[in-house]
MILUM-951651 format. One record per residue: residue number from 0; residue in one letter; chain; x, y, z of N, C-alpha, C in turn. Coordinates in steps of 0.2 Angstrom, whole numbers. Atoms other than C-alpha are relative to their C-alpha. Layout:
<nodes>
{NUM "a" "A" {X Y Z} {X Y Z} {X Y Z}};
...
</nodes>
This chain:
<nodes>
{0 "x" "A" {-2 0 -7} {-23 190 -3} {-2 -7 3}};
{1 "x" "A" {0 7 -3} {-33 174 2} {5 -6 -2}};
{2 "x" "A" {-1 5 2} {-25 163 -9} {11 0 3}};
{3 "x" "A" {-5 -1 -1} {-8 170 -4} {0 -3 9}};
{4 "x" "A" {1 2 -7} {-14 166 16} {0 -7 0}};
{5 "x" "A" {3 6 2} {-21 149 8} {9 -5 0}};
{6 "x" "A" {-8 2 2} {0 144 2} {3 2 5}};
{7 "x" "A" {-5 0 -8} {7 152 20} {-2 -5 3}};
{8 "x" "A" {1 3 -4} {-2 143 28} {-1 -9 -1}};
{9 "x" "A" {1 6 3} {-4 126 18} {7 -5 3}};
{10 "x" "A" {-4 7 -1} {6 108 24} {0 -3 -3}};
{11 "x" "A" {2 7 4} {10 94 17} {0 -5 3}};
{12 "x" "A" {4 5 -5} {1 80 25} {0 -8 -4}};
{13 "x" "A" {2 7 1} {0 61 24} {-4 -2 4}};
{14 "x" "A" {6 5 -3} {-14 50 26} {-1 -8 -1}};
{15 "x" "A" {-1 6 1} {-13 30 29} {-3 -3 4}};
{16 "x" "A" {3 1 -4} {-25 22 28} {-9 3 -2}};
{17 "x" "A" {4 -3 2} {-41 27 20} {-8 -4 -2}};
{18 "x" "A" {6 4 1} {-56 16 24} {-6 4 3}};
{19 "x" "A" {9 -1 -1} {-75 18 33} {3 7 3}};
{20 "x" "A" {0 -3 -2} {-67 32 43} {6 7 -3}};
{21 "x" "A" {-8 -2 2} {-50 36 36} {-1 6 -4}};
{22 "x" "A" {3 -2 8} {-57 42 19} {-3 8 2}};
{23 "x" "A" {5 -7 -3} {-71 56 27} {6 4 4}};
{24 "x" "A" {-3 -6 -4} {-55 63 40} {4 3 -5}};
{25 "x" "A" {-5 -1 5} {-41 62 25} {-4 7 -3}};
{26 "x" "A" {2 -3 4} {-54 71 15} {-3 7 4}};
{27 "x" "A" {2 -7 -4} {-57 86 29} {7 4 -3}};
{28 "x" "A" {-7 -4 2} {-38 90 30} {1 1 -9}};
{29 "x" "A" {-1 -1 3} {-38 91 12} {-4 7 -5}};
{30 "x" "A" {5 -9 -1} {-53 105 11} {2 5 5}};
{31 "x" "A" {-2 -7 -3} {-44 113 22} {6 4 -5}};
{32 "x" "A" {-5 -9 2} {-31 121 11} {8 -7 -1}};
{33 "x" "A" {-6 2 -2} {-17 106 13} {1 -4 -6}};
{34 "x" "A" {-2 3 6} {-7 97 0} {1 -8 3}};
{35 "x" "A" {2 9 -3} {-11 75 5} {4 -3 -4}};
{36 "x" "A" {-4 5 6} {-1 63 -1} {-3 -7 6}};
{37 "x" "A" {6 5 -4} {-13 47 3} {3 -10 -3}};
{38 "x" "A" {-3 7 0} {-9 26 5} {-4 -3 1}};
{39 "x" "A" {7 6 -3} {-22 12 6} {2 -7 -3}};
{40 "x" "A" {-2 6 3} {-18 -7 4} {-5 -1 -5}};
{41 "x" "A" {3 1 4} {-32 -6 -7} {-2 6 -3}};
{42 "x" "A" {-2 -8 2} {-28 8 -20} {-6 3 -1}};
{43 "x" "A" {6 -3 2} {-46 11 -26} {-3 2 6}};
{44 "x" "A" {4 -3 -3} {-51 16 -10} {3 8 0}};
{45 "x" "A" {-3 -5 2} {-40 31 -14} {-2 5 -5}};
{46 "x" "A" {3 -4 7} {-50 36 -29} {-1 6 0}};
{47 "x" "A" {4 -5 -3} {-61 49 -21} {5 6 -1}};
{48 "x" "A" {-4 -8 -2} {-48 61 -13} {6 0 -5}};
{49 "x" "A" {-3 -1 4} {-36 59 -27} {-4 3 -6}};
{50 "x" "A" {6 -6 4} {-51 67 -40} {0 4 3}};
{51 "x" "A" {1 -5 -2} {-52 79 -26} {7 4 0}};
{52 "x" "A" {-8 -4 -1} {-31 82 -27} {4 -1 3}};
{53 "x" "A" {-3 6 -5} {-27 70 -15} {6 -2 -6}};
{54 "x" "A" {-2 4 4} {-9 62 -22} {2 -4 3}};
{55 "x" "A" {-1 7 -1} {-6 43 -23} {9 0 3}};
{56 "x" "A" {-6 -1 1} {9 38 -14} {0 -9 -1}};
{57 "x" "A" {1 7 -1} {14 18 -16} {3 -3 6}};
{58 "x" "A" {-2 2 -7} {21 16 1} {-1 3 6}};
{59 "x" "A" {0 -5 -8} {18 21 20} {7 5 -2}};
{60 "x" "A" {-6 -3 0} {38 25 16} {0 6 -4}};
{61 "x" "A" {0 -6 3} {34 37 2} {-3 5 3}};
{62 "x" "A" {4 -6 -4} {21 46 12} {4 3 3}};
{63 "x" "A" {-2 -6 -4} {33 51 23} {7 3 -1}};
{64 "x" "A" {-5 -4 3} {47 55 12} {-3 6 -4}};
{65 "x" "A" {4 -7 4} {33 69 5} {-2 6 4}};
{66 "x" "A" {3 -2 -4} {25 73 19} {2 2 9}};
{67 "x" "A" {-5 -2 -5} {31 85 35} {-6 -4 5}};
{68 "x" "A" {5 2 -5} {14 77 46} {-3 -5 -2}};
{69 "x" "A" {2 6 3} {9 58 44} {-6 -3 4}};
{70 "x" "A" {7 0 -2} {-9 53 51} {-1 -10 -3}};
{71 "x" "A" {1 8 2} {-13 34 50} {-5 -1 2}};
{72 "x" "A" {6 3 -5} {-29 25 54} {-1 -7 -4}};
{73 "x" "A" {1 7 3} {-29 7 51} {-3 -4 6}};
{74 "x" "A" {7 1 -2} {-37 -6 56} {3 -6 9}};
{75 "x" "A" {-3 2 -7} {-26 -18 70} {6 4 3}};
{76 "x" "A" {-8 -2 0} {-9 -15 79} {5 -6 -3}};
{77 "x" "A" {-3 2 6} {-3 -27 68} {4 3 -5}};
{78 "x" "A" {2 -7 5} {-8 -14 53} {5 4 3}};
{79 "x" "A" {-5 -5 0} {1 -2 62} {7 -1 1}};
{80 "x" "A" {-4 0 0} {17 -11 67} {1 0 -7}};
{81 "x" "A" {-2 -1 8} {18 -14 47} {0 8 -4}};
{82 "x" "A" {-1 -9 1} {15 4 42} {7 2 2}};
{83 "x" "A" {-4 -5 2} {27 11 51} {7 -4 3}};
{84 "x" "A" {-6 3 -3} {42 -4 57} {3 -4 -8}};
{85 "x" "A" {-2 6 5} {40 -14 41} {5 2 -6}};
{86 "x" "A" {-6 -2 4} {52 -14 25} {-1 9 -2}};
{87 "x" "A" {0 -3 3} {43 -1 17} {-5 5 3}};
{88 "x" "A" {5 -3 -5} {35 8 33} {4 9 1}};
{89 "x" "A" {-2 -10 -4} {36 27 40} {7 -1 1}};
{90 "x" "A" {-6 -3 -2} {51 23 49} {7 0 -5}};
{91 "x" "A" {-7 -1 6} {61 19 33} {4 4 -4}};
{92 "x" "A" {-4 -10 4} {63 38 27} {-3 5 4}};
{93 "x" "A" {1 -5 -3} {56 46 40} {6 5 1}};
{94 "x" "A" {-4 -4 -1} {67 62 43} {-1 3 7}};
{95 "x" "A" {-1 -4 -4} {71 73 58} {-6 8 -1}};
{96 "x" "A" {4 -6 -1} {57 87 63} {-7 -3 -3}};
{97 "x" "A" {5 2 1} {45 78 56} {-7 -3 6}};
{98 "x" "A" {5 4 -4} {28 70 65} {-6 -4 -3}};
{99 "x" "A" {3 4 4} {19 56 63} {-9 -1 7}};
{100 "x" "A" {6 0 -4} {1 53 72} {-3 -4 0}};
{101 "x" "A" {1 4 -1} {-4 37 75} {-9 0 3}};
{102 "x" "A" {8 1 -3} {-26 36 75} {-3 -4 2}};
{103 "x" "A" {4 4 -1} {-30 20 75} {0 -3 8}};
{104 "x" "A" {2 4 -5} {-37 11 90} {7 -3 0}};
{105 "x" "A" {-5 6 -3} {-20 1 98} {1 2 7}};
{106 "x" "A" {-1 2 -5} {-11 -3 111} {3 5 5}};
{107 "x" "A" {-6 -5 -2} {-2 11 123} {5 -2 2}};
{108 "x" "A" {-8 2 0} {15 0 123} {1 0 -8}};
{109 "x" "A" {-1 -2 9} {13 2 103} {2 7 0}};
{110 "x" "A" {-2 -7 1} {12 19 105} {5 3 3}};
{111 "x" "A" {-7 1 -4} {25 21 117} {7 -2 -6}};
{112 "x" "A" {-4 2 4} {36 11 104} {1 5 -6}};
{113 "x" "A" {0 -4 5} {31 22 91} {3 8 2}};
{114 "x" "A" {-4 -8 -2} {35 39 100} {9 -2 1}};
{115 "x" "A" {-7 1 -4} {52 32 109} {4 -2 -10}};
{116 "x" "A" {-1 4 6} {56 25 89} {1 10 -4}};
{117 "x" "A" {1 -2 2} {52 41 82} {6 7 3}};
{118 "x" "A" {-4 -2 -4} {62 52 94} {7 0 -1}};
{119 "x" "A" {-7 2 4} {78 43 88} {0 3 -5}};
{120 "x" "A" {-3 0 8} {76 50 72} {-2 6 1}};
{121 "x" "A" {0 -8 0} {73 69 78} {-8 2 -3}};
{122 "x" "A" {7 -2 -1} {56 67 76} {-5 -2 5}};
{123 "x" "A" {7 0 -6} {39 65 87} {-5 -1 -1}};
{124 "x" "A" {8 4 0} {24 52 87} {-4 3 6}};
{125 "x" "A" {7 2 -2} {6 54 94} {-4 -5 0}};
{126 "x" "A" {3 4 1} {-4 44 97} {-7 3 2}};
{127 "x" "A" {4 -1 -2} {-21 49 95} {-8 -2 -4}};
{128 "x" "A" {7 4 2} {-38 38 94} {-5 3 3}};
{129 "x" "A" {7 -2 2} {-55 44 88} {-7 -1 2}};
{130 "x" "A" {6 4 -2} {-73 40 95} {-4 6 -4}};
{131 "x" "A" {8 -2 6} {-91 45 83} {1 -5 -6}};
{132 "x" "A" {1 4 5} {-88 32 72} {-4 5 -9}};
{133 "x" "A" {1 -3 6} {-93 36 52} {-3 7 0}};
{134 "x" "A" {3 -6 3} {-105 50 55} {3 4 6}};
{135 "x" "A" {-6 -4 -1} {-91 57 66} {5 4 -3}};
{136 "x" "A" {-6 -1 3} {-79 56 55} {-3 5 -8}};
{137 "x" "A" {4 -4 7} {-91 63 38} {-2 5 1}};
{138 "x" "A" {2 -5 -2} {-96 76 49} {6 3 5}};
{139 "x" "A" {-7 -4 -3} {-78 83 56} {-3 2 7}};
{140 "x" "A" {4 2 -7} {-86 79 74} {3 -4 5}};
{141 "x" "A" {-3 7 -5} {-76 65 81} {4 3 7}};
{142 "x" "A" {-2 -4 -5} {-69 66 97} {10 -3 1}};
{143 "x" "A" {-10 3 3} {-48 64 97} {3 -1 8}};
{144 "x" "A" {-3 1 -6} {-40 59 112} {9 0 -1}};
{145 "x" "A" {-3 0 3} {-22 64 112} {8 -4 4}};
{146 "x" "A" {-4 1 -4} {-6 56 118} {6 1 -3}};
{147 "x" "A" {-6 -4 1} {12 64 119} {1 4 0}};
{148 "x" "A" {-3 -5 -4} {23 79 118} {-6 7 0}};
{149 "x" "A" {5 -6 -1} {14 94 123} {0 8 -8}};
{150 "x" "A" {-2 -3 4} {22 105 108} {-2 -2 -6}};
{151 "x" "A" {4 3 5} {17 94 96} {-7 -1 -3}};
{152 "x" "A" {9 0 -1} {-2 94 101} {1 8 -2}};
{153 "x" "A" {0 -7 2} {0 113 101} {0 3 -8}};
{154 "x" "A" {-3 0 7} {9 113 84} {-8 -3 -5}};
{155 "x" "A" {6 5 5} {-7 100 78} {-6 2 0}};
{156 "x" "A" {6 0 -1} {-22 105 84} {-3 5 -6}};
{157 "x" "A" {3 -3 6} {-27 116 71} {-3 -5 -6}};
{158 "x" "A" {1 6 2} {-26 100 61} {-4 -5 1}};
{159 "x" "A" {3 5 -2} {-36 90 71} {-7 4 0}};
{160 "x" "A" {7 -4 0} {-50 103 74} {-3 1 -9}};
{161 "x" "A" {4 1 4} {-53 101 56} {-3 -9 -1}};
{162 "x" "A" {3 4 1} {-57 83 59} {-5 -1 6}};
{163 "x" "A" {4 2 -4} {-66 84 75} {-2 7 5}};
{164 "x" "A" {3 -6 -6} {-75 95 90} {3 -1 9}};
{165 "x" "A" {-3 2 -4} {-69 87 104} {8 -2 1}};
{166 "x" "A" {-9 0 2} {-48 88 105} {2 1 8}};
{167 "x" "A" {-5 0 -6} {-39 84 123} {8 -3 0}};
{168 "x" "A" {-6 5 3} {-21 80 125} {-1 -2 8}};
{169 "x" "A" {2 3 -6} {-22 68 140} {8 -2 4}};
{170 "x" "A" {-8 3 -7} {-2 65 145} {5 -1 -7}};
{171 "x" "A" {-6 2 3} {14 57 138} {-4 -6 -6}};
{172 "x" "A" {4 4 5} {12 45 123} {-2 -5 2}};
{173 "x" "A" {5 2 0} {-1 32 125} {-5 0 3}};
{174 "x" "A" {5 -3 -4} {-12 40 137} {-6 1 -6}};
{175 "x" "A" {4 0 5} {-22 42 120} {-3 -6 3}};
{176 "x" "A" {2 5 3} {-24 27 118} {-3 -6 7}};
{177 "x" "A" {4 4 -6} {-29 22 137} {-6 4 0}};
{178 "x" "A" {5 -2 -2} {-40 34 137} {-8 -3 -6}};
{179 "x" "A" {6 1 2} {-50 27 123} {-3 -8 -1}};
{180 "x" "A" {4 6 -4} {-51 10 131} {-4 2 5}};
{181 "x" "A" {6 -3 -5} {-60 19 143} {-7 2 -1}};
{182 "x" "A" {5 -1 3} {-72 25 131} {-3 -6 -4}};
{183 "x" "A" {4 7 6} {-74 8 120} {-3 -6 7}};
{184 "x" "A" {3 5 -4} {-77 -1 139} {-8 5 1}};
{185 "x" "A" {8 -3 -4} {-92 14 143} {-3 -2 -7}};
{186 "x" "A" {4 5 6} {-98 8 124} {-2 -4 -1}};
{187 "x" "A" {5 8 -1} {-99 -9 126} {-4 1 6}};
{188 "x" "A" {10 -1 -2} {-112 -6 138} {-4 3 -1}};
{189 "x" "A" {8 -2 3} {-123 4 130} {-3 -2 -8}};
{190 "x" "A" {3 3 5} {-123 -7 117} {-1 -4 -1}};
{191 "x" "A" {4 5 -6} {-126 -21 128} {-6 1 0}};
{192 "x" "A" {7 0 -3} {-139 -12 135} {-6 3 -5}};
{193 "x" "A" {5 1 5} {-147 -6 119} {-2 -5 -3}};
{194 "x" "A" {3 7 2} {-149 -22 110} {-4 -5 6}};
{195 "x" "A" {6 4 -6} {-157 -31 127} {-3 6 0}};
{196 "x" "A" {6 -2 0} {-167 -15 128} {-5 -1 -8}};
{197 "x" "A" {3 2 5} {-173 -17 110} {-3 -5 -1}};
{198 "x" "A" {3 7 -2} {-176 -35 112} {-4 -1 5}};
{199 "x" "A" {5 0 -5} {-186 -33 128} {-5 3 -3}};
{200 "x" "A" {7 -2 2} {-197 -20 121} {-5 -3 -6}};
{201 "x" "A" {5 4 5} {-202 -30 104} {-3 -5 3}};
{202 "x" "A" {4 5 -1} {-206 -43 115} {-6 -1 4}};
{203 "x" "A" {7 -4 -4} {-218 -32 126} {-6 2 -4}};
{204 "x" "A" {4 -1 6} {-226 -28 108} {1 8 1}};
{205 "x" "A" {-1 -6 -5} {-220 -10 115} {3 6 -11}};
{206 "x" "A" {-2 -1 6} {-220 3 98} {6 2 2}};
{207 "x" "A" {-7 -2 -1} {-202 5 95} {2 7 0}};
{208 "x" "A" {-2 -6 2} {-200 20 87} {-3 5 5}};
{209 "x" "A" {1 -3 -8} {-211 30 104} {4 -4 4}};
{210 "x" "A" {-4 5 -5} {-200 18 115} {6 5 -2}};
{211 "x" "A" {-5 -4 3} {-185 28 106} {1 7 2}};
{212 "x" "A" {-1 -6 0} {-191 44 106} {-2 1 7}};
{213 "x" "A" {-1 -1 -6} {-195 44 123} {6 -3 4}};
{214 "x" "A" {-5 3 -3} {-180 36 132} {6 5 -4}};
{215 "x" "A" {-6 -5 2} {-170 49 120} {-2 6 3}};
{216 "x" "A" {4 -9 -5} {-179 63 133} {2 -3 4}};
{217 "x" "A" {-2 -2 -6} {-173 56 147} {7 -6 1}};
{218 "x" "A" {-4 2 -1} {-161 48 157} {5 -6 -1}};
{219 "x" "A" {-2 6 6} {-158 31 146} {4 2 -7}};
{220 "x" "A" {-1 -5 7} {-152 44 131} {7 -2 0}};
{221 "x" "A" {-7 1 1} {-135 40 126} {2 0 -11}};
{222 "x" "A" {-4 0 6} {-123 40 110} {-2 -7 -6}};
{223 "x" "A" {0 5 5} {-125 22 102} {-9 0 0}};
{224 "x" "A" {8 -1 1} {-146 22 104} {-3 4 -4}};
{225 "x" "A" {2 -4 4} {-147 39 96} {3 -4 -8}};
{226 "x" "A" {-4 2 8} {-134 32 80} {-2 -6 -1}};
{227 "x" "A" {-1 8 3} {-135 13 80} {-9 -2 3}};
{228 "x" "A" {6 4 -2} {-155 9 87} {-2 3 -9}};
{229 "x" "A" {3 1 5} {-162 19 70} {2 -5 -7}};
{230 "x" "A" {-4 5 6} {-152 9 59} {-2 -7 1}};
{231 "x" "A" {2 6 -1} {-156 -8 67} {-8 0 -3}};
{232 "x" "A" {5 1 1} {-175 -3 63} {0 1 -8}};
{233 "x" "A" {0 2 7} {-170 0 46} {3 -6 -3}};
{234 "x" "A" {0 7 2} {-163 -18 45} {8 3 -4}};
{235 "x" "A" {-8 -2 1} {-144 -8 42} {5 -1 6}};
{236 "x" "A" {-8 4 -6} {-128 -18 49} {4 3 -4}};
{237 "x" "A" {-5 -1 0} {-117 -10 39} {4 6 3}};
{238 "x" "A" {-3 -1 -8} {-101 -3 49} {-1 7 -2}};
{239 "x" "A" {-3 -5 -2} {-101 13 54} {7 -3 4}};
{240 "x" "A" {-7 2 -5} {-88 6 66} {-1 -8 -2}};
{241 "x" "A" {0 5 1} {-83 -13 62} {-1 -7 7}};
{242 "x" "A" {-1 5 -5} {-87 -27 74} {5 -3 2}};
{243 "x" "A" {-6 3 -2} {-74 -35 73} {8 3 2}};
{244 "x" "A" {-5 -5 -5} {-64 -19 77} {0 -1 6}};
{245 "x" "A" {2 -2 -8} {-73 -15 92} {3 -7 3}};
{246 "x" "A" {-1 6 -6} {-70 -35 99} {8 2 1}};
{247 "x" "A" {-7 -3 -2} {-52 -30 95} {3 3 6}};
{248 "x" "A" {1 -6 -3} {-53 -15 105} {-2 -2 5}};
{249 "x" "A" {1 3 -6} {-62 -24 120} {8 -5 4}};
{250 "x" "A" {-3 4 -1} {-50 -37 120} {7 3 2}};
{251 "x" "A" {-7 -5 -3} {-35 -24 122} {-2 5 7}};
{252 "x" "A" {2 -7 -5} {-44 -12 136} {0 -8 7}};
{253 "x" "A" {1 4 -4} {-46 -29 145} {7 -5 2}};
{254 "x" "A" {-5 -1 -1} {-30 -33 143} {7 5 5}};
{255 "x" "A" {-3 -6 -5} {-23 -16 152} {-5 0 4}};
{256 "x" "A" {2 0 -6} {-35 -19 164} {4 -7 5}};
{257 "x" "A" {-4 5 -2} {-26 -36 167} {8 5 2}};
{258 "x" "A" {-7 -2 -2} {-10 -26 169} {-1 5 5}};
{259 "x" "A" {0 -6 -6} {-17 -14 180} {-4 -6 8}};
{260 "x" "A" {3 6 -5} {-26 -30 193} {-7 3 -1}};
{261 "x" "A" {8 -1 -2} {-45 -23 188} {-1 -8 -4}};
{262 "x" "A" {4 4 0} {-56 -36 185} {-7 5 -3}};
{263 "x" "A" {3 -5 2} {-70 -28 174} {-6 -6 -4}};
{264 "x" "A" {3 4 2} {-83 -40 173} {-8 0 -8}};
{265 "x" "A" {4 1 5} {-97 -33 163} {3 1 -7}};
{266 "x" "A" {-4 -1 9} {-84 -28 146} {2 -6 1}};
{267 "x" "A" {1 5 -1} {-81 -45 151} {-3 -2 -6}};
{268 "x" "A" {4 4 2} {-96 -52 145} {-3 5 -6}};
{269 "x" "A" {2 -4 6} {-98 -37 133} {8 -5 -6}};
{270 "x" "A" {-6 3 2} {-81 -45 125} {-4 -7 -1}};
{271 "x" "A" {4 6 4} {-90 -63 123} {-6 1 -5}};
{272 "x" "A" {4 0 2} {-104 -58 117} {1 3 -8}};
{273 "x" "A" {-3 -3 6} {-94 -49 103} {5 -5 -5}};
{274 "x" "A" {-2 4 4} {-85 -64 99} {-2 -6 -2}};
{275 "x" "A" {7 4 2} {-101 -75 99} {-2 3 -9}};
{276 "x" "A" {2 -3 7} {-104 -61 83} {5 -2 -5}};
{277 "x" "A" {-6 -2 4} {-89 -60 76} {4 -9 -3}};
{278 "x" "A" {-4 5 2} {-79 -77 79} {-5 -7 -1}};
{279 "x" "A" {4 5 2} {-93 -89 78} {-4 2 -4}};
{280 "x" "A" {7 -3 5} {-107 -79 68} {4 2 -4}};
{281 "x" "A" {-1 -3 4} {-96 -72 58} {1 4 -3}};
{282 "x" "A" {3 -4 1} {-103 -59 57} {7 9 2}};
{283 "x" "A" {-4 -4 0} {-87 -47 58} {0 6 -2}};
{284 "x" "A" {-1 -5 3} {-89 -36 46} {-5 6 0}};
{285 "x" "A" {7 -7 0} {-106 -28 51} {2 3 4}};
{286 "x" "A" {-1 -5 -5} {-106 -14 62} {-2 -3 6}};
{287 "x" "A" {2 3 -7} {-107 -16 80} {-6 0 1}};
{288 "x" "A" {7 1 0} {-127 -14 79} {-1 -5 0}};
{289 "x" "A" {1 5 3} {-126 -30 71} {-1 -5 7}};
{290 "x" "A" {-2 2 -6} {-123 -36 90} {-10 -3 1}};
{291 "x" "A" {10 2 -1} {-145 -39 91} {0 -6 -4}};
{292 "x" "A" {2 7 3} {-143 -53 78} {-1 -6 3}};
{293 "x" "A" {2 3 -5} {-139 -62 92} {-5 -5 5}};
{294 "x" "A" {7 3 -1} {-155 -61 99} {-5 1 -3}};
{295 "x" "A" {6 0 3} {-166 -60 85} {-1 -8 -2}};
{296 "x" "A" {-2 4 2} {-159 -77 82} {-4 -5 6}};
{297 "x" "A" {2 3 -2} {-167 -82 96} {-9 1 3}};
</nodes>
């Protein structure tokens, strides 16, 4: 009877896209019961859930000539115009009733482009981008913000609650994706203000690790201090989430604030500070923690 429940209930899903984060959600929906057909510009990162029964496809296009639900998380909206506009993209064999669901961090006139694009062909984009970085995503915990039609969230959520705990649908399509400008601007400040507290307090000779555990009792407690302060004191930069994503991702939220007339001075100066890391240090490919090198530097 289970296994009979297991086959009513089974889909067939694509995943594109399969790096720091990609990989641990692909690999939820496929413990959940679902038949994957998976795409990575780089096929060996594909190894894993293909041993777990994951199948290989060679194109964004083939994914979705297999697959009734298509999930992508890449890394710019570059990346994602090529996936799903390019010669051998989603929209090349997408079919009618289908749905595609677009995770990665971009732009909400992308996503927009992709719903309105997608719609023509009798089917229906999402747009919806993730916040908890790795040990979100490894722990089917992250949090989903969703953009577009109401029936299709309804139709999805069961699929998404297997990659996360947090699921809202916030409006028409790219409302996802402003709402998670909204969360990567309250991020850059508390990752701002944990690296200058970090660096204030070794300069007070202040023990870090007490300094931690208290400020995590009270009202200085936050998301990046719990995740990204232990790791700094273990001398680990690598990403849970990419620096040079995130500047990305500043650099877009301050962008739609320009088109809305705010002025947002501190993501401002959270925004150089990341391209101080990024485009002059280099230093892209550590995780955002990596952000203190800065000031160790001095």
């Amino acid at each position: 009877m289970q296994q009979l429940l297991k086959e009513e209930t089974s889909m067939k899903l694509g995943f594109i896209g399969t790096g720091v984060m990609g990989a641990a959600m692909a690999g939820h929906l496929l413990a959940g019961g679902h038949e994957l057909f998976v795409y990575n510009r780089t096929k060996s990162k594909t190894d894993a859930l293909v041993a777990n029964g994951a199948k290989w496809a060679e194109t964004p296009a083939k994914v979705a000539e297999q697959a009734d639900v298509i999930f992508s998380m890449v890394g710019y909206p570059t990346d994602v115009e090529e996936i799903y506009f390019g010669e051998t993209g989603v929209f090349s064999t997408l079919t009618a009733g289908k749905t595609v669901v677009d995770m990665t961090t971009s732009t909400p006139t992308l996503a927009a482009k992709i719903a309105v694009t997608a719609k023509k062909l009798g089917a229906t984009g999402l747009d919806a981008p993730v916040s908890g970085g790795d040990v979100g995503a490894k722990n089917a915990a992250l949090t989903i913000m969703v953009g577009g039609d109401k029936a299709a969230y309804d139709k999805l959520l069961p699929l998404f609650k297997l990659m996360g705990t947090s699921i809202h649908l916030f409006g028409e399509a790219g409302k996802g994706q402003h709402t998670k400008m909204a969360n990567q601007i309250m991020i850059a400040g508390t990752m701002t203000g944990m690296v200058e507290m970090m660096t204030y307090a070794k300069a007070a000779n202040l023990p870090m690790e007490d300094v931690l555990k208290t400020l995590s009792g009270g009202g200085a407690d936050n998301w990046s201090m719990e995740n990204y302060a232990p790791r700094i004191l273990a001398g680990d930069y690598t990403p849970g989430f990419f620096a040079k994503h995130f500047l990305k991702d500043l650099r877009i939220a301050l962008d739609e604030a320009d088109k809305m007339g705010l002025d947002l001075p501190a993501t401002k100066e959270a925004k150089h500070l990341y391209e101080v890391m990024v485009d002059d240090k280099k230093l892209g490919n550590d995780g955002t923690q990596g952000l203190i090198k800065l000031y160790q530097e001095k």
